[in-house]
MIZA-607913 format. One record per residue (C-alpha): chain; residue in one letter; residue number from 0; x, y, z. Coordinates in steps of 0.5 Angstrom, whole numbers. Example, Ala and Ser with C-alpha at 12.3 -4.5 7.8 and 13.67 -1.06 7.14 Angstrom:
! MIZA-607913
SITE  mol  type  seq     xx     yy     zz
SITE    A     a    0     25     -9     16
SITE    A     s    1     27     -2     14
//
This chain:
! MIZA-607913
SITE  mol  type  seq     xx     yy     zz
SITE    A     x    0    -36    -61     12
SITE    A     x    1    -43    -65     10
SITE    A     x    2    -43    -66      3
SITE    A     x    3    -48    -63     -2
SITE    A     x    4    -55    -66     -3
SITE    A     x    5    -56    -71     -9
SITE    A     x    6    -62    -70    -13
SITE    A     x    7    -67    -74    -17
SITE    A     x    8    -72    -73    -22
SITE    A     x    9    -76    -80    -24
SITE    A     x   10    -81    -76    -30
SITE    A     x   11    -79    -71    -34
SITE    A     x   12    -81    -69    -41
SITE    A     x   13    -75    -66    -44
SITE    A     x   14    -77    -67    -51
SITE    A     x   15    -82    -63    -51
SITE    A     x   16    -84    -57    -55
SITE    A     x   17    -82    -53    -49
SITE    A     x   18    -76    -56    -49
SITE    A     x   19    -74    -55    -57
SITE    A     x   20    -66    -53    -57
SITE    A     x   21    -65    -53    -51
SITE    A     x   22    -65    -60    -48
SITE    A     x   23    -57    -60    -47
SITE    A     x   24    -57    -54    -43
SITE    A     x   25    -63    -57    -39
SITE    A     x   26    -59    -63    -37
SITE    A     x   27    -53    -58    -36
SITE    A     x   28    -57    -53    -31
SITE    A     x   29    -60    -60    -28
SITE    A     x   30    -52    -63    -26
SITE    A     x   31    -50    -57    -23
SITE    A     x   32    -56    -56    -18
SITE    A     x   33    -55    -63    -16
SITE    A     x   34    -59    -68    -20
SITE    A     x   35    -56    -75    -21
SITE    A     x   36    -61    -78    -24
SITE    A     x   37    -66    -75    -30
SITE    A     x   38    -71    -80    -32
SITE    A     x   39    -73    -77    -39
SITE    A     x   40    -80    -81    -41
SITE    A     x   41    -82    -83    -49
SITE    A     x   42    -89    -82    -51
SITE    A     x   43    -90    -85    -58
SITE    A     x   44    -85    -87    -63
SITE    A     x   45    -82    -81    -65
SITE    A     x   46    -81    -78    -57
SITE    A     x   47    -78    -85    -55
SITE    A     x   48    -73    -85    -61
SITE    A     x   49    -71    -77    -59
SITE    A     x   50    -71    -79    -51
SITE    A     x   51    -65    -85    -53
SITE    A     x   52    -61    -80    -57
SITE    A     x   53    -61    -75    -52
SITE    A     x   54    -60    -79    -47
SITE    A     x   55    -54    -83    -50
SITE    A     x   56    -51    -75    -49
SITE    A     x   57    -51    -75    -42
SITE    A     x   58    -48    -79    -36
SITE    A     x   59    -55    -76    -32
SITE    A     x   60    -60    -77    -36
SITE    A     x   61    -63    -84    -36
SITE    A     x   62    -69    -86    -41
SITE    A     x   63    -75    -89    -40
SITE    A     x   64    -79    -91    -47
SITE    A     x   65    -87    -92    -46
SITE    A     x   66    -93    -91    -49
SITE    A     x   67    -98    -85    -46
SITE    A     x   68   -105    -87    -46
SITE    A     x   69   -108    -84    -50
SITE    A     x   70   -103    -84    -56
SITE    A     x   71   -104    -92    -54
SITE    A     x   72   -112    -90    -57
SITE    A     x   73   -109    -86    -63
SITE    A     x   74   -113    -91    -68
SITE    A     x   75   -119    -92    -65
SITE    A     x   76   -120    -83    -63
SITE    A     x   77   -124    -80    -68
SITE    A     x   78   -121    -74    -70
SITE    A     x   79   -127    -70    -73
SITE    A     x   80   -131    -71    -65
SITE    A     x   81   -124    -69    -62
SITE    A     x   82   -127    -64    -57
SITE    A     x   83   -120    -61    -54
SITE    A     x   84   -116    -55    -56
SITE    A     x   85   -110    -58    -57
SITE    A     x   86   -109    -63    -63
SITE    A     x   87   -111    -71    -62
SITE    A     x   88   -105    -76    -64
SITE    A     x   89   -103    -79    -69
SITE    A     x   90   -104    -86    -70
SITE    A     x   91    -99    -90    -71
SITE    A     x   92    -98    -98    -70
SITE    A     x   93    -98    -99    -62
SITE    A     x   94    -96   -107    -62
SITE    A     x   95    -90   -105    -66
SITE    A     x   96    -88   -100    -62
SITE    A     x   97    -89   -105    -55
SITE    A     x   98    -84   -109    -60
SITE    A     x   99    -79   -103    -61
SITE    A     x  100    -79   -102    -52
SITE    A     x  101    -79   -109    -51
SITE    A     x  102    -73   -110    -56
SITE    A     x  103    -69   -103    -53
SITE    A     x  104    -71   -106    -45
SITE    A     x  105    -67   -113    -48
SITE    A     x  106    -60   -109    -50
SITE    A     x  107    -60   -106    -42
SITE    A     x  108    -61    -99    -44
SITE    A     x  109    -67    -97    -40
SITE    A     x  110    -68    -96    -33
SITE    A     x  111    -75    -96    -33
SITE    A     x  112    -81    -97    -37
SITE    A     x  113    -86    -91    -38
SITE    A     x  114    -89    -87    -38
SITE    A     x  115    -95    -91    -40
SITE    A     x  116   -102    -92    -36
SITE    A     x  117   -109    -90    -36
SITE    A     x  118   -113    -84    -37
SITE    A     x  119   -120    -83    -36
SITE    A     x  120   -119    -75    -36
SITE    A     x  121   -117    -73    -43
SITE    A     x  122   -122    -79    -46
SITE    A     x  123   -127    -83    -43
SITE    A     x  124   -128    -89    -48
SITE    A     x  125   -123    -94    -51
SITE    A     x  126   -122    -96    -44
SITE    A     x  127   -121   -103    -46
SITE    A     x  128   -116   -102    -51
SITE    A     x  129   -111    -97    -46
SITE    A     x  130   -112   -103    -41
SITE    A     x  131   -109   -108    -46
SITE    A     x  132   -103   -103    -48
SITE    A     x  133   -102   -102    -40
SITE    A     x  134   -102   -109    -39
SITE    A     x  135    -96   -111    -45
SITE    A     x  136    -92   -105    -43
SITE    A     x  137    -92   -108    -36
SITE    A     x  138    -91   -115    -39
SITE    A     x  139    -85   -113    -42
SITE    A     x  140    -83   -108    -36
SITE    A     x  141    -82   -115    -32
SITE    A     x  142    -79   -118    -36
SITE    A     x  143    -73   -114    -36
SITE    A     x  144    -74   -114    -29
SITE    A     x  145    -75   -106    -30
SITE    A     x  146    -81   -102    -26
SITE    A     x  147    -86    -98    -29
SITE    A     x  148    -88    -91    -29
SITE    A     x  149    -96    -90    -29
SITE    A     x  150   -100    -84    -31
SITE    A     x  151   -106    -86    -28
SITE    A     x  152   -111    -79    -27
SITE    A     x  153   -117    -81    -26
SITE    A     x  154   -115    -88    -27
SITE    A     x  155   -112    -89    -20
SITE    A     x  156   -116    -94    -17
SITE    A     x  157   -116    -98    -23
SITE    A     x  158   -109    -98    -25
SITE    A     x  159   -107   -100    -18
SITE    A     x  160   -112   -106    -19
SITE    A     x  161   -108   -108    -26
SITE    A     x  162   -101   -108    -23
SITE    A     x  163   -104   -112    -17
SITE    A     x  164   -107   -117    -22
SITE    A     x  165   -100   -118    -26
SITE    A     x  166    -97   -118    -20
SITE    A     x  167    -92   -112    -22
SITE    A     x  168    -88   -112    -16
SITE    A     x  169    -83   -105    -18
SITE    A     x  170    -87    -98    -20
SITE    A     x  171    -88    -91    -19
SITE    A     x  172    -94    -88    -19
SITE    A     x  173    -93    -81    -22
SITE    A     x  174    -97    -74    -20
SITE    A     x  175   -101    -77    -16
SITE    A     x  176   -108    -74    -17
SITE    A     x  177   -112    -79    -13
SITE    A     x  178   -116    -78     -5
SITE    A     x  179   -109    -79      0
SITE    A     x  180   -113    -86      2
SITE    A     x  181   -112    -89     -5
SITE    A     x  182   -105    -86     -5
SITE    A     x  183   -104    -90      2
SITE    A     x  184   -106    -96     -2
SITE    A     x  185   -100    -95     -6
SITE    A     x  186    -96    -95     -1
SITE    A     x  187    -98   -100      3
SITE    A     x  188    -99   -104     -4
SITE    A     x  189    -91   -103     -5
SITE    A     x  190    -90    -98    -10
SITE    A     x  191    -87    -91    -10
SITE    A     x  192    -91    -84    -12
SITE    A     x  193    -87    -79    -14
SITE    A     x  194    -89    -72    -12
SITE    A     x  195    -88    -66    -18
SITE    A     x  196    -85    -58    -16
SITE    A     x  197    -92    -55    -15
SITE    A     x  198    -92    -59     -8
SITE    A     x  199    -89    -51     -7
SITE    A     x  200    -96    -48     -8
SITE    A     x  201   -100    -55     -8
SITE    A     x  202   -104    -57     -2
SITE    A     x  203   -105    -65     -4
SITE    A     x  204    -99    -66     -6
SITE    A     x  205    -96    -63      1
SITE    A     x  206   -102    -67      5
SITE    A     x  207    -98    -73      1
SITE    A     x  208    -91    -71      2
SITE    A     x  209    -93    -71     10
SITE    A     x  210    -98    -77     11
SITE    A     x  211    -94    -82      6
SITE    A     x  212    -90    -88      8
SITE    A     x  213    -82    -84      7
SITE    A     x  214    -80    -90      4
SITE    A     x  215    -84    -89     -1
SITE    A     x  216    -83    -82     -4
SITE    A     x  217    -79    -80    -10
SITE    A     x  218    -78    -74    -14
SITE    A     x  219    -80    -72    -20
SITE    A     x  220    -81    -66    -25
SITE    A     x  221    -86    -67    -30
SITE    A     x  222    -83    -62    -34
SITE    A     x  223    -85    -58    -37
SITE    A     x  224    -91    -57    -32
SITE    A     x  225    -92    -57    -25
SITE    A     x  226    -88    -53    -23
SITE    A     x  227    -86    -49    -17
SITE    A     x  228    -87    -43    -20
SITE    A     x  229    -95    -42    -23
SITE    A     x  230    -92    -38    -29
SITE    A     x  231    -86    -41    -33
SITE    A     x  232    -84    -48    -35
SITE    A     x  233    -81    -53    -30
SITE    A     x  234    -75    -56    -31
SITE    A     x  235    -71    -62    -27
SITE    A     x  236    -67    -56    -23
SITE    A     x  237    -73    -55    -20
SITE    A     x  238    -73    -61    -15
SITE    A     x  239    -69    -57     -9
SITE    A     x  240    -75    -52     -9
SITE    A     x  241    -80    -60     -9
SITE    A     x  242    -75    -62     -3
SITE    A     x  243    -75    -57      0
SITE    A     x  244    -83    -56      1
SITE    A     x  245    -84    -64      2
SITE    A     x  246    -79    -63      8
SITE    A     x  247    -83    -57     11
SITE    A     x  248    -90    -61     10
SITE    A     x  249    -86    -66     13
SITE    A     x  250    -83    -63     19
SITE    A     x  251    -76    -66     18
SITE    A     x  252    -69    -62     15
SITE    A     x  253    -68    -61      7
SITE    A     x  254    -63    -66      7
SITE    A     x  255    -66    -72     11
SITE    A     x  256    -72    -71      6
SITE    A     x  257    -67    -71      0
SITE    A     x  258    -63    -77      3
SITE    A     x  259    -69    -81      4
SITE    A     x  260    -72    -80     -4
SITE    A     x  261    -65    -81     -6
SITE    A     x  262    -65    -88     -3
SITE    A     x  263    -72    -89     -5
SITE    A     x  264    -70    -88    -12
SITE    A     x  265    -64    -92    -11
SITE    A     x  266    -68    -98     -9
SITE    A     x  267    -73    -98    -14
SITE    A     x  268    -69    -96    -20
SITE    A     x  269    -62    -99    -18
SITE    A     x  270    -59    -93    -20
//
């Protein structure tokens, strides 16, 4: 009798308002649908402090601590220019916190560094100050010998060129939105891109899921969106649905896809 799949998640925002009292059962459904792994990514100070707690309560969530792009830009926005429907960052004092991820990394705690990057959509000035945050964030990741996890939309190619700069050896681009050239480049470059539920219903992300290297494939969830479902939250247990998707787009079986992301994982997360 085979054993049952495993199931990774490499990007999930489980502190998230989405997610507010529900973060335990949200663990719990991800376990019993057969994920191993939940990466639980921070964004600024109170979500990375929010992320260790929560994480500290289950054996499959792991965190990753980092700084979003454009909270690494709080200081410099102005608020009163703000063009976007939803409310700007709070500020906050970027170099201590790079300190705090840097101090939690020596304990051992982390399996990752990020979410952190580069974001030339929701903002498309203060590009210098990202970069300088992005660049210490992965100073601090290779430091502690740990990968980055990068939001690079509409900064991809940029992005690819900084790792390559500092020589970071251990990444994962997550949701991907650049040309499948590009996300080949990754690849080839040796990094890993993780590839969100919506690949159910997405065809950029199946192109991806077909023509990408397998080796160089993860999961993740980006909970609470890009879900399978084009209404509702997505969540860790969603995977299956991903896998299943990637599988098909792919030609190979369910578990051949699943086996393969799972030792991707293993490979760059050491877990």
């Amino acid at each position: 009798m085979n054993a049952q799949p495993s199931y990774v998640d490499a990007h999930a925002h489980l502190i998230h308002p989405a997610f507010a009292g529900e973060e335990d059962a949200t663990a719990e459904r991800a376990a019993a649908a057969g994920l191993d792994v939940v990466i639980v990514n921070g964004l600024e100070p109170r979500s990375n402090r929010a992320v260790l707690e929560l994480c500290r309560r289950h054996d499959n969530l792991r965190p990753a601590l980092g700084i979003y792009p454009v909270d690494a830009i709080a200081r410099q926005i102005d608020r009163a220019a703000w063009p976007h429907p939803f409310a700007p960052p709070e500020p906050f004092d970027t170099d201590a916190e790079i300190a705090f991820i840097d101090e939690v990394a020596a304990t051992g705690e982390l399996i990752a560094v990020g979410e952190c990057g580069l974001d030339a959509y929701w903002v498309t000035d203060h590009m210098a100050e990202q970069e300088r945050v992005l660049v210490a964030l992965c100073e601090v990741a290779k430091r502690h010998d740990l990968p980055v996890i990068l939001h690079t939309r509409k900064a991809e190619a940029r992005t690819l060129a900084i790792l390559k700069e500092l020589g970071v050896e251990k990444a994962d681009f997550h949701c991907f939105g650049g040309k499948l050239k590009l996300a080949v480049e990754v690849a080839e470059a040796g990094y890993y891109l993780s590839i969100p539920p919506v690949v159910e219903r997405g065809e950029s992300f199946q192109r991806m899921a077909a023509k990408l290297p397998l080796d160089r494939i993860l999961t993740e969830t980006d909970c609470p969106y890009m879900g399978p479902d084009k209404e509702g939250r997505n969540e860790p247990a969603f995977v299956p649905r991903g896998v299943v998707a990637m599988a098909q787009a792919r030609g190979i079986t369910a578990d051949a896809m699943a086996e393969a992301v799972r030792e991707n994982f293993r490979r760059l997360f050491g877990a």
